[in-house]
C-alpha positions in Angstrom: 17.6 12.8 -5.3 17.5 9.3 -6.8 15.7 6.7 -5.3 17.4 3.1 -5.4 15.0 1.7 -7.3 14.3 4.2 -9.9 17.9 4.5 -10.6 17.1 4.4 -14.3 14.0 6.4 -14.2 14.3 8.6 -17.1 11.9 11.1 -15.2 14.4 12.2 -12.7 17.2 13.2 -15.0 14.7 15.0 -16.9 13.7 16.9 -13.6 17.0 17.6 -12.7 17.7 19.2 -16.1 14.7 21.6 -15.3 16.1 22.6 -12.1 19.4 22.5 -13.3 18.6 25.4 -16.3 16.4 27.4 -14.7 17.1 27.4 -10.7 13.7 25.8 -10.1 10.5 24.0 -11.3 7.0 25.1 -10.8 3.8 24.9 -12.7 5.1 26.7 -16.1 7.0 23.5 -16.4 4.3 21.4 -17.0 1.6 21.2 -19.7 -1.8 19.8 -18.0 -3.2 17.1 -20.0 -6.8 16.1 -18.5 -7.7 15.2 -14.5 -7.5 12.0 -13.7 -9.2 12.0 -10.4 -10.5 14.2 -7.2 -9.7 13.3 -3.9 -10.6 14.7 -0.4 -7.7 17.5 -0.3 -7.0 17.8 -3.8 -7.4 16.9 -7.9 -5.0 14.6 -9.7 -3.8 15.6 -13.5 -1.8 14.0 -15.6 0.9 16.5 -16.5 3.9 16.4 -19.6 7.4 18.1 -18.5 7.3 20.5 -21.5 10.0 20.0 -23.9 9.9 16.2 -22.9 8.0 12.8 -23.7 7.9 12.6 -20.0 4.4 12.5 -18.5 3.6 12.2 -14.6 0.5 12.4 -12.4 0.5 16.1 -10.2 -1.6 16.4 -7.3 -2.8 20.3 -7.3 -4.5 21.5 -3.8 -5.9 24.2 -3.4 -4.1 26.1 0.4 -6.9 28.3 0.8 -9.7 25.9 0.6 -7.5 23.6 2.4 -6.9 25.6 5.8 -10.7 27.0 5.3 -11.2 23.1 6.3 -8.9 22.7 8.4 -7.0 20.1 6.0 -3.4 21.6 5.6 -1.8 19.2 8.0 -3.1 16.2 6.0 -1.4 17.6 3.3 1.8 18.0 5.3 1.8 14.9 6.3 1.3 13.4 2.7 4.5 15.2 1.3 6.5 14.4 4.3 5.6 11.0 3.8 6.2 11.2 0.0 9.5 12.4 0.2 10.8 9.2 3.0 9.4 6.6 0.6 11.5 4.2 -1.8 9.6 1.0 -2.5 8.8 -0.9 -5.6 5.1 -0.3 -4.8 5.1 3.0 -3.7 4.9 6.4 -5.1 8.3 8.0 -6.2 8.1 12.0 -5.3 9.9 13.5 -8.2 9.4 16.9 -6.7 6.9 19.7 -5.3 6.6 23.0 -5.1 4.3 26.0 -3.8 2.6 28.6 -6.2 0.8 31.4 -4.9 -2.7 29.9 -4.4 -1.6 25.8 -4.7 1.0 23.3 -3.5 1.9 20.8 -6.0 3.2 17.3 -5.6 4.9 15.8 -8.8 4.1 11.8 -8.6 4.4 8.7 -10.8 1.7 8.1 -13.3 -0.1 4.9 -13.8 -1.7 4.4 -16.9 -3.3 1.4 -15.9 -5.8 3.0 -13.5 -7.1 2.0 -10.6 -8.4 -1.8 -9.2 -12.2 -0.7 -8.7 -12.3 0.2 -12.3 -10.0 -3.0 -13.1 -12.2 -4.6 -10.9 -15.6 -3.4 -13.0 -14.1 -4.6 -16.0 -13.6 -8.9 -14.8 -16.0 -10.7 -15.4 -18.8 -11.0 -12.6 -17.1 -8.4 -11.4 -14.2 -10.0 -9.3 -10.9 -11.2 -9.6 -10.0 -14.6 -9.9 -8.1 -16.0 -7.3 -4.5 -16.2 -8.4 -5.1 -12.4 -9.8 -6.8 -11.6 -7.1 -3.3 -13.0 -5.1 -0.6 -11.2 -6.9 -2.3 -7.4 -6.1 -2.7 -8.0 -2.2 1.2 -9.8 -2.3 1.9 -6.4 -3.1 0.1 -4.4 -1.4 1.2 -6.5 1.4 4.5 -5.6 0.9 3.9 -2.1 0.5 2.2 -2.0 4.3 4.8 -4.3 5.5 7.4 -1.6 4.0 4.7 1.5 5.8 4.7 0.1 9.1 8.6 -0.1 9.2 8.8 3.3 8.8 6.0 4.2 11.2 3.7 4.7 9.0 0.0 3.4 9.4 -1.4 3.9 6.2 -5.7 3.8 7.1 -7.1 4.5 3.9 -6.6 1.0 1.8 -9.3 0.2 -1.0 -9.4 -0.8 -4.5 -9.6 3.0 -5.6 -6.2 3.8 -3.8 -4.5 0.7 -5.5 -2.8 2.0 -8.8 -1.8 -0.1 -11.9 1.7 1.1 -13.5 2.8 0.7 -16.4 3.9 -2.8 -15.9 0.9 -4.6 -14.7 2.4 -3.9 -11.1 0.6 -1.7 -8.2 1.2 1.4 -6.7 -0.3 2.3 -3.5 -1.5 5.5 -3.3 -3.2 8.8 -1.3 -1.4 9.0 2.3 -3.4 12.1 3.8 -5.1 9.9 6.3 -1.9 8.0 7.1 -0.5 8.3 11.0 2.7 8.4 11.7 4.5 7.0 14.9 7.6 5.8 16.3 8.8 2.4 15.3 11.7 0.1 16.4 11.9 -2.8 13.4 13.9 -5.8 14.8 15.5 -9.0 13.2 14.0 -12.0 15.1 15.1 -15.8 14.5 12.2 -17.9 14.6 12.1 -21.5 16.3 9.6 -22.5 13.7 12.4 -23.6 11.6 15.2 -25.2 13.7 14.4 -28.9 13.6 18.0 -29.3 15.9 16.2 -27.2 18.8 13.2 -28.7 20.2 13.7 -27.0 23.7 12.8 -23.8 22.8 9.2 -22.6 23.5 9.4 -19.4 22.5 8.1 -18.2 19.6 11.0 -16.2 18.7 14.0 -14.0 20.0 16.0 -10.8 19.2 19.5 -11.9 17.4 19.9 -8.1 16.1 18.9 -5.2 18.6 16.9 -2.3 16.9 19.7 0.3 17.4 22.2 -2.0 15.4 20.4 -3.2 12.4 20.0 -0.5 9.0 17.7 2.8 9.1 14.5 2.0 7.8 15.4 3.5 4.3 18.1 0.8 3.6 15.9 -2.4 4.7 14.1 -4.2 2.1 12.1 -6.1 3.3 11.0 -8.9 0.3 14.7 -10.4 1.4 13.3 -12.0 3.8 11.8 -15.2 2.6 11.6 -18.0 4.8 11.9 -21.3 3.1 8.5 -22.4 2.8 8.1 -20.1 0.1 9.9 -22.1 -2.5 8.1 -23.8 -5.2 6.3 -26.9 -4.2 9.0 -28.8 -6.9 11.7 -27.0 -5.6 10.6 -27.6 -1.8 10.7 -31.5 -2.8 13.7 -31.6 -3.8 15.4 -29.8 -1.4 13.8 -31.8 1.3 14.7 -34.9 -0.4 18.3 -36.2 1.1 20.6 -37.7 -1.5 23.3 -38.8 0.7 24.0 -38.8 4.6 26.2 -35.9 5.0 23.0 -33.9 4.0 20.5 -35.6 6.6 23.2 -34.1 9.3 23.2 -31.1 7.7 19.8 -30.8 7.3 18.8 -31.4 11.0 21.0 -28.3 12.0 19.0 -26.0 9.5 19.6 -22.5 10.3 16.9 -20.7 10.4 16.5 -17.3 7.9 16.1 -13.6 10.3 12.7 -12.6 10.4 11.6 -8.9 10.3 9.2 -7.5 12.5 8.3 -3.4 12.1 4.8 -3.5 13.4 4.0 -0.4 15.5 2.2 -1.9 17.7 2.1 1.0 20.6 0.7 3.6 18.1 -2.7 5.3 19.3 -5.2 7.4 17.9 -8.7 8.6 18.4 -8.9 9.6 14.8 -11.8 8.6 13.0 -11.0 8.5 9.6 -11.2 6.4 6.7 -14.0 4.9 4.5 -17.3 3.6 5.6 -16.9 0.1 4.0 -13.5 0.0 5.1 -13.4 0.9 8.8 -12.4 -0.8 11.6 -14.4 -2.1 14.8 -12.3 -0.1 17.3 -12.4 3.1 15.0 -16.2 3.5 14.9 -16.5 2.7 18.9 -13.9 5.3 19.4 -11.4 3.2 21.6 -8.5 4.5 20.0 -6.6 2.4 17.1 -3.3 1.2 16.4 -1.7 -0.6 13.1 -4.4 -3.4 13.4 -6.7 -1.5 11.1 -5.0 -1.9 8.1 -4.6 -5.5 8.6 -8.5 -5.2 8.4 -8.3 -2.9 5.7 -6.2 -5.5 4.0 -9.1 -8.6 5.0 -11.7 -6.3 3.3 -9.5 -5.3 0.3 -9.5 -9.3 -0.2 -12.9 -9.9 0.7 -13.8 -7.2 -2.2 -10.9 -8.5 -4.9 -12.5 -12.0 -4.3 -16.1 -11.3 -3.9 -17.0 -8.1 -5.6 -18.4 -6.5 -3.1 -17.1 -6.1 1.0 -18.8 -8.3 3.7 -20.8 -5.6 5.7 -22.1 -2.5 3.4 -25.5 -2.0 4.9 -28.3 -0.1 2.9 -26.4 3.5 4.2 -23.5 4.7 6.3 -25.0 4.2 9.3 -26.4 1.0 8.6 -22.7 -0.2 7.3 -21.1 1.1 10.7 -23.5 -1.1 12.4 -22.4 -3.9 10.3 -19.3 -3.8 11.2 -19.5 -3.7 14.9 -22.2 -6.2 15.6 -22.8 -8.3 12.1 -20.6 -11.6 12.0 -18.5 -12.4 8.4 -20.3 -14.1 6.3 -19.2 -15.6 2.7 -21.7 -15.8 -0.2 -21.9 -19.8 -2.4 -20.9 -17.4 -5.3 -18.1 -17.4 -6.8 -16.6 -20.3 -5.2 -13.1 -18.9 -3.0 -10.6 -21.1 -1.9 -10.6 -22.3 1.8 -6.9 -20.7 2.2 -8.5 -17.3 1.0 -11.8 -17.4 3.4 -9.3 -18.4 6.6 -7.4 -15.4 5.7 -9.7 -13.0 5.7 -11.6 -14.8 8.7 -8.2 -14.1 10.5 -8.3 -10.2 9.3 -11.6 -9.5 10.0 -11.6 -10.3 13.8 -13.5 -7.7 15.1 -11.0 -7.7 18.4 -8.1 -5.9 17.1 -5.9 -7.8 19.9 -6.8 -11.4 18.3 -6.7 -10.1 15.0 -4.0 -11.9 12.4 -0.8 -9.9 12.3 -1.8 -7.5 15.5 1.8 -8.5 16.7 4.2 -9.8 13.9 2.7 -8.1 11.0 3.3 -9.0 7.6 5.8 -11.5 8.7 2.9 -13.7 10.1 0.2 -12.8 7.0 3.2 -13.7 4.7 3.4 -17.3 6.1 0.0 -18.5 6.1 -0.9 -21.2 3.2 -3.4 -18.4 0.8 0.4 -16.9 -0.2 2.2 -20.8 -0.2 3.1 -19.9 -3.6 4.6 -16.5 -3.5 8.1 -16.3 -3.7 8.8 -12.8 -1.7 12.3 -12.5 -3.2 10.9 -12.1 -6.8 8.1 -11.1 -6.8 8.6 -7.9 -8.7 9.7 -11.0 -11.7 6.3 -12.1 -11.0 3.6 -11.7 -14.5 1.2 -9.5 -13.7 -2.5 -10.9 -14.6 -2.8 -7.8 -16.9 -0.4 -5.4 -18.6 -1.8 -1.6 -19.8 -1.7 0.1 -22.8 0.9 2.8 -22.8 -1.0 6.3 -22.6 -0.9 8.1 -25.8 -1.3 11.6 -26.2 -4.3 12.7 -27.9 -5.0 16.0 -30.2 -7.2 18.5 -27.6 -5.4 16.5 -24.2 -4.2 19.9 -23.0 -5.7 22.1 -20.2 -4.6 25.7 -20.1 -3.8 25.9 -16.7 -5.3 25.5 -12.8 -7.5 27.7 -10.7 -6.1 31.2 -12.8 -2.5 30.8 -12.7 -1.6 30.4 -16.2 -5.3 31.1 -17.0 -7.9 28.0 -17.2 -10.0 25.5 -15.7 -10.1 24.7 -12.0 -8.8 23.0 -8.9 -12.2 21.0 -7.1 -10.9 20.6 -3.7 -14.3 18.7 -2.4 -15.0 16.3 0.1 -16.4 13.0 -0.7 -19.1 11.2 1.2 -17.8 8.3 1.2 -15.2 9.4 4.0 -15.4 10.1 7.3 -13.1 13.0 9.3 -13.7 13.5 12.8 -10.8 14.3 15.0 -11.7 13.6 19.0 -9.0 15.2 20.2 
């Protein structure tokens, strides 16, 4: 099925064709061109359609190895998360399929890599601040987008941020992600209505949950409240030119808000990576969406910095870090004071005080670090740096996976750098 938009994705009519000749796809239908990466349930290839110019990334896991560890629901729970997404800066699942010995998902490649290796290649090793911007607007969106559909995504770091082919990200890897019920709700904020001063409250329902669209049909970059304009543009729209618009302009409507935060979601999980982890996950007090808004303040921190604010001289010293250490920014390189109150707003170690705990993006979208993000175009937005289209090379070809079709292997391995504990 087409996704919205990737209406015009060349990839899909070319899999359709496939299933349309010959009933069904599988792994004779693709030509295996090197591995581009192993993850914790699986390896990553960069796979050609045959017959086609068409080229996509294919995450091959091993099922055996998989329920040996106990790992098959993760990878449940990765397709059927797969298969509801249709976001700008999410993975598009072209289509999947089971073989004997593997189960294959057919994903979007990015030829532009990953940000930790983007990240190597700056100078000093970080990003500068208005590139280092643009990636978390994105990703930003993308969580925004995951926590509307229930979706708690608990595994954010450079590594799972991919480039595509236009400069712009791709989140990826969702076998750690939790998924829980989720009401998202238009609210209209008092912040903007200059005409009503005798409202306190911070905001109130004007659309109940059961009325507005599913999930699926929201998109929420529409929502752009007003500060987001250019500062020139802001000017002159604030400037009155006659007095017809000073009356109109103290009866400013105020633009709907969307709030999808999942705020009741609990787990005793503890997953994710060291560096990354939350307070409440390593204390095992249960978690909720809060930990990827401090995913988010340590994706930052590392964009900004080069490095995250607690790694310790091991795992368990890092763990202690986080828990009892306070933040702490180095003289070098110098980082705005916008970017450092961000992140001193995400990393509150309290997830109930953290930034976002109750209105999500909506509330990281309005502070001053993203003053010059307009929401509503961002995807028009130049990226700081635009890949080279892969080639294929003479020799790119691997004869097949694991024995089917002959060849090299699937490593199905698990990295040390996560942790995979379930309490209960």
């Amino acid at each position: 099925m087409n996704k919205p938009h990737k209406a015009n994705d060349s990839r899909w009519e070319a899999i359709r064709a496939i299933k349309e000749r010959d009933g069904a796809i599988g792994l004779s239908h693709f030509r295996l061109l090197k591995r581009l990466g192993c993850g914790d349930i699986g390896s990553v290839y960069l796979a050609e359609l045959s017959g086609t110019r068409s080229y996509f990334a294919m995450k091959v896991m091993d099922k055996e190895a998989l329920e040996g560890r106990k790992k098959l629901p993760r990878a449940q729970t990765e397709r059927e998360i797969l298969q509801c997404l249709d976001h700008p800066f999410l993975p598009s699942l072209y289509t999947h399929f089971e073989t004997e010995k593997f189960s294959c998902l057919v994903m979007e490649y990015c030829p532009g890599g990953d940000l930790h290796a983007l990240r190597q290649r700056q100078p000093g090793k970080y990003f500068p601040e208005q590139a280092a911007r643009f990636y978390v607007a994105e990703v930003l969106l993308a969580l925004e987008y995951l926590h509307m559909l229930g979706v708690i995504y608990r595994d954010l770091k450079p590594e799972n941020v991919l480039v595509r082919e236009d400069g712009h990200i791709m989140l990826s890897d969702f076998d750690l992600s939790l998924r829980c019920a989720v009401s998202p709700t238009l609210v209209k904020s008092s912040r903007y209505n200059t005409s009503d001063t005798s409202s306190k409250s911070s905001g109130y329902c004007i659309e109940p949950s059961s009325c507005i669209q599913p999930p699926s049909c929201i998109q929420p970059t529409c929502f752009a409240p007003p500060r987001f304009l250019s500062n020139s543009r802001s000017k002159d729209l604030n400037k009155p030119r006659n007095n017809s618009e000073i009356s109109t302009s103290t009866h400013f409507t105020p633009l709907p808000e969307l709030l999808a935060e999942p705020t009741s979601a609990r787990s005793m999980s503890f997953v994710g990576t060291h560096e990354y982890l939350a307070p409440e996950i390593i204390k095992g007090e249960g978690h909720g969406s809060a930990v990827d808004w401090w995913t988010f303040g340590i994706f930052l921190y590392e964009l900004l910095f080069g490095k995250t604010p607690f790694k310790g001289s091991g795992n368990r010293a890092t763990l202690f870090n986080v828990v009892g250490e306070p933040l702490k920014f180095p003289e070098v390189p110098n980082v705005g004071f916008a970017a450092r109150d961000l992140i001193r707003g995400l990393l509150v170690k309290e997830p109930q005080q953290r930034l976002a705990y109750k209105r999500g993006a909506t509330e990281i979208k309005q502070h001053p670090f993203f003053q010059s993000v307009n929401w509503a175009l961002i995807r028009c937005a130049c990226p700081p740096e635009i890949p080279r289209p892969y080639k294929r090379k003479n020799g790119d070809h691997l004869v097949g996976v694991g024995g089917e079709n002959g060849g090299g292997g699937v490593n199905v391995k698990n990295s040390d750098r996560y942790l995979d504990m379930e309490f209960f």
